[in-house]
VMD Tcl script that draws the C-alpha trace (Angstrom):
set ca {
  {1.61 -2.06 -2.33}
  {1.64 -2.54 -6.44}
  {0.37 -5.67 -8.00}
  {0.19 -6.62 -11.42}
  {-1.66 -8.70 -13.64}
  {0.70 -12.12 -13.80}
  {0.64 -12.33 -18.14}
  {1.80 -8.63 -18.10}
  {4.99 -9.03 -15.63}
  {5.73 -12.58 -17.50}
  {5.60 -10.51 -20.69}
  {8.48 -7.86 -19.28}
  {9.95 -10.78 -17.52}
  {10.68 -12.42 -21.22}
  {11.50 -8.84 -22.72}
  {14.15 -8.36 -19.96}
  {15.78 -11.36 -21.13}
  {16.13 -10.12 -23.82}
  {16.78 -6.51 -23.39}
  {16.16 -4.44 -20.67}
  {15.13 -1.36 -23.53}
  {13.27 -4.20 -25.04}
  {9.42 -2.26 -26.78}
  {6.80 -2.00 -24.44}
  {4.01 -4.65 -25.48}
  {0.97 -4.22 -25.90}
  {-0.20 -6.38 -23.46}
  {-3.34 -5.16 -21.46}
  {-2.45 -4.87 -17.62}
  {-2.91 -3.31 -14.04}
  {-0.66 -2.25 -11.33}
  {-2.60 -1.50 -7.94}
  {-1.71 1.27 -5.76}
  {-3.22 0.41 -2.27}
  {-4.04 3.87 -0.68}
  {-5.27 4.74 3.13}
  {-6.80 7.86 4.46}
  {-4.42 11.10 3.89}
  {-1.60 12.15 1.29}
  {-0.77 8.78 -1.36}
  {1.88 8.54 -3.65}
  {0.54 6.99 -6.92}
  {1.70 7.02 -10.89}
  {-0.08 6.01 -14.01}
  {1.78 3.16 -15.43}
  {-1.27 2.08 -17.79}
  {-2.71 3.72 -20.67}
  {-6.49 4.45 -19.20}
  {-7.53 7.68 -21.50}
  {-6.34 9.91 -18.54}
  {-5.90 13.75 -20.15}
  {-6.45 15.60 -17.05}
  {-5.85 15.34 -13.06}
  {-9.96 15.93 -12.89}
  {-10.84 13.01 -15.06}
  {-8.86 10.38 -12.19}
  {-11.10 12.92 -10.00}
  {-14.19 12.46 -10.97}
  {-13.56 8.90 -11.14}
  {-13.09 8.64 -7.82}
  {-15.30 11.34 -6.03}
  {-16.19 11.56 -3.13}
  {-12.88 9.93 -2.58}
  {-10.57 12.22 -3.69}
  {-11.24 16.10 -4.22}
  {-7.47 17.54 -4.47}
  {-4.63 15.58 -6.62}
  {-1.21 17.18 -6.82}
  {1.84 16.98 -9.36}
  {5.51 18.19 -8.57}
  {6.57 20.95 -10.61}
  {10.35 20.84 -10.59}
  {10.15 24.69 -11.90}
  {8.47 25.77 -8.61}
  {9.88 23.05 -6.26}
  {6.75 22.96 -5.23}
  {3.69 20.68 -5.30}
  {0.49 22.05 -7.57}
  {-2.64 20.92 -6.71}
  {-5.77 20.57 -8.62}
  {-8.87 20.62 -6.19}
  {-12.73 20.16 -6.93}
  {-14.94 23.07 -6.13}
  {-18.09 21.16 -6.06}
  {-17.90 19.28 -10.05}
  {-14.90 21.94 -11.13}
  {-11.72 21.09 -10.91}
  {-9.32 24.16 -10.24}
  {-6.11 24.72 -11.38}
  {-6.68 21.08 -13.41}
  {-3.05 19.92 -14.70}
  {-2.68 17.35 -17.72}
  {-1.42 13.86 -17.01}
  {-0.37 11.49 -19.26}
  {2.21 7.98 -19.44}
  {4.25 7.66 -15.94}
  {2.64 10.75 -13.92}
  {3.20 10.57 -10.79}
  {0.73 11.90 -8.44}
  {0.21 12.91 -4.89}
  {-3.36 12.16 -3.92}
  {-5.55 12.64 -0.81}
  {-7.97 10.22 0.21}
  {-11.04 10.61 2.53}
  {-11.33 6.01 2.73}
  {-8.58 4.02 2.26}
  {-9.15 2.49 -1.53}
  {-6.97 0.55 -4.23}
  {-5.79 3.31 -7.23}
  {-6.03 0.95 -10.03}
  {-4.10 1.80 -13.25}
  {-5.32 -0.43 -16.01}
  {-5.13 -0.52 -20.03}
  {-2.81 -1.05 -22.65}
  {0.71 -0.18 -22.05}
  {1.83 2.83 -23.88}
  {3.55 2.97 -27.20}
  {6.94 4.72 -25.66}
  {8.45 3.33 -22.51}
  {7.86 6.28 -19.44}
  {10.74 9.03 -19.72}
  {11.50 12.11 -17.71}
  {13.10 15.24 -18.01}
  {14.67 16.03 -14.55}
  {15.80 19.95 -13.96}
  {18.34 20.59 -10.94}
  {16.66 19.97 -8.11}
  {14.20 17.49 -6.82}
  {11.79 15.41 -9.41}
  {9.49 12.59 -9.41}
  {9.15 9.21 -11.72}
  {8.02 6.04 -11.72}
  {10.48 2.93 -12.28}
  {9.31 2.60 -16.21}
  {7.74 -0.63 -16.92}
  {10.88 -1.94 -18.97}
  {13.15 -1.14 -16.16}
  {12.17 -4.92 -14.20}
  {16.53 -5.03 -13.45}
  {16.01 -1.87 -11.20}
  {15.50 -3.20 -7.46}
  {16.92 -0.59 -4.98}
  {16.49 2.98 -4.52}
  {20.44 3.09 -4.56}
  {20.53 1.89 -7.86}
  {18.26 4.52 -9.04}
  {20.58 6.82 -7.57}
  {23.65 5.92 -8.93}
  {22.21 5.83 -12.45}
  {21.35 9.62 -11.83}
  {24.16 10.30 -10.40}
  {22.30 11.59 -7.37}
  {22.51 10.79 -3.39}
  {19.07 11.45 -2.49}
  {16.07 8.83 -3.22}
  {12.98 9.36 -1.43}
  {9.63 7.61 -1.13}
  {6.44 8.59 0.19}
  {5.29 6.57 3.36}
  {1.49 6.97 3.87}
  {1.50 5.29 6.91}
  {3.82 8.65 8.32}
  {2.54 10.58 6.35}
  {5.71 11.94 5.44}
  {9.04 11.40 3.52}
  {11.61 8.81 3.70}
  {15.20 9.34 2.13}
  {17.58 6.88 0.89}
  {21.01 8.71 0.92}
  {24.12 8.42 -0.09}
  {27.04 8.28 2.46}
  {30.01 8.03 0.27}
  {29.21 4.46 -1.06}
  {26.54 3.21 1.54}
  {23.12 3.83 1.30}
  {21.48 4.89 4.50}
  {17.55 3.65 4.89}
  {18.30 2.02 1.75}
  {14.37 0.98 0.33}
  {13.71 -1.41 -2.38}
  {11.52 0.18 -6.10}
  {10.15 -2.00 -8.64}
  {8.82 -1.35 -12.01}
  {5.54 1.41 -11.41}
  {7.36 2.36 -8.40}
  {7.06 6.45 -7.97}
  {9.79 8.58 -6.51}
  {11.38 11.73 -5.48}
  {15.00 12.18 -6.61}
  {17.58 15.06 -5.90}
  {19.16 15.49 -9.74}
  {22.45 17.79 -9.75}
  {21.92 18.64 -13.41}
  {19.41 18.82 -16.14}
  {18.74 15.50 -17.75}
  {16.55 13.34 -19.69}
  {15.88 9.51 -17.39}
  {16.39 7.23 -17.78}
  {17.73 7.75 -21.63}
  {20.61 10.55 -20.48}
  {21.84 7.76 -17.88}
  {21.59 4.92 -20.06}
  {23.84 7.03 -22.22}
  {26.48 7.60 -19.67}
  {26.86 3.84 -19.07}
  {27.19 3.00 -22.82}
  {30.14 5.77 -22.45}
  {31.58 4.41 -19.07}
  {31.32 0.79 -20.00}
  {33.31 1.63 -23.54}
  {35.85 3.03 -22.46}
}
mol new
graphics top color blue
foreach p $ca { graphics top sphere $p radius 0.5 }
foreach p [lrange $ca 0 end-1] q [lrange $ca 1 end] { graphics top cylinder $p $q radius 0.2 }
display resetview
């Protein structure tokens, strides 16, 4: 579960009025990211001073020792792990990461700080890729939606209760084990082709809804 502070969703509330690519304010915040024993899916919505995958780490030892990113290169997961203070194979993180972490005690992942200057952006490669719903994104509400804006028919969340996977797909127009996302929401998505999100879809509606 993901709550947040009540001034900082009015603020996007208001901004969505007016625009949904409205500029992020700079509005301090926190989104929580309640997390039980195993595997959690988390992101870093907030600006907190984060550089590195072994500065949330040390934050939280004894909690955590091995944090992972998705590396759409590899299709893989890489993990940074602590060896007893250092961190190995350490990975930079920075506004929207989204991160698989282990936990030894279930714990609340707070991200909280300013929010960032730029609204949180991705470059997807062909294949699968994480993101977070960025914080100026309050009109996205369904992992179908996010779909359709990439033009993909896989959405998948991570259940820690399962410890496992679960997959929104497409079935020519219906959405099977549809889920609902809001804003700080992190994901896996199947992309068919190299983009920038949510800026490269945003694009393709201007185009669609032009012509």
């Amino acid at each position: 579960m993901k709550k947040f502070i009540l001034p900082l969703l009015l603020i996007l509330t208001v901004g969505m009025l007016a625009a949904v690519e409205s500029e992020p304010s700079a509005m301090v915040g926190y989104v929580k990211y309640d997390c039980i024993v195993g595997l959690n899916l988390l992101a870093l919505p907030m600006d907190q001073g984060y550089g590195l995958a072994s500065d949330i780490g040390l934050q939280y030892t004894g909690i955590t020792d091995a944090i992972s990113y998705f590396d759409p290169i590899t299709q893989d997961w890489s993990t940074a792990v602590d060896l007893g203070g250092f961190w190995d194979n350490d990975f930079t993180v920075g506004n929207g990461s989204v991160l698989l972490m282990y936990a030894y005690s279930p714990f609340s992942f707070y991200s909280i700080g300013n929010m960032y200057a730029n609204n949180a952006s991705y470059n997807f490669l062909t294949g699968l890729n994480t993101a977070m719903v960025p914080l100026n994104r309050i009109d996205i509400a369904s992992a179908s939606q996010v779909g359709m804006e990439i033009g993909s028919d896989a959405v998948s969340y991570f259940d820690a209760s399962a410890q496992d996977w679960s997959t929104a797909v497409d079935l020519g127009g219906f959405w099977d084990n549809e889920f609902s996302l809001t804003i700080a929401s992190p994901f896996l998505v199947y992309s068919y082709s190299d983009m920038t999100w949510p800026a490269t879809a945003a694009k393709r509606s201007n185009i669609r809804s032009s012509k």
